[in-house]
C-alpha positions, 0 to 999 in steps of 0.5 A: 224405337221406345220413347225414351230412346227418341226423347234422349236422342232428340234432346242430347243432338238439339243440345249439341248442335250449337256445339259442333263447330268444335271436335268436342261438340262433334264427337259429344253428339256423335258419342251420345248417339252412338252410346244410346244405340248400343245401350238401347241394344244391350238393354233390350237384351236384360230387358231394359231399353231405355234405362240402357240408351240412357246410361249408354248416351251418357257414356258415349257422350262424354268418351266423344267429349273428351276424345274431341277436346283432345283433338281441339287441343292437339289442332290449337297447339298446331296452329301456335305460331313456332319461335324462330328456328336455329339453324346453327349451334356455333355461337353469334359473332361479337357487334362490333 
């Protein structure tokens, strides 16, 4: 593993690890993982591992942000409590 791939590895998860209490936190630390391998991987084969861990942790970390901040929103609008629910269209009767 170059230096630069662990340097970027080390920095991005250290950073994010206060962060993956949330699916935004989680999928940015998982992504820039997952980015920086890949980009590494493909790098190697132009030559340039780590110009290529960086730009793939880039990347990775924020399609992992976004896709886990989607998740975040999707959960908090779950867990709003719903209005009361009708359970009939006719019509109230009148107070007398």
């Amino acid at each position: 593993m170059s230096r630069h791939l662990a340097l970027v590895l080390t920095v991005v998860l250290a950073g994010c690890l206060p962060a993956c209490a949330t699916k935004a936190g989680t999928g940015t630390a998982v992504g820039a993982g997952a980015g920086a391998g890949a980009g590494a991987i493909i790098g190697h084969q132009s030559g340039n591992r780590g110009k290529g861990a960086l730009i793939g942790a880039a990347v990775g970390a924020g399609a992992g942000y976004l896709i886990g901040k989607s998740q975040d929103d999707a959960d908090a609008d779950a867990a709003r409590p719903k209005g009361p629910e009708k359970t009939s269209n006719a019509p109230a009767p009148p107070i007398e």
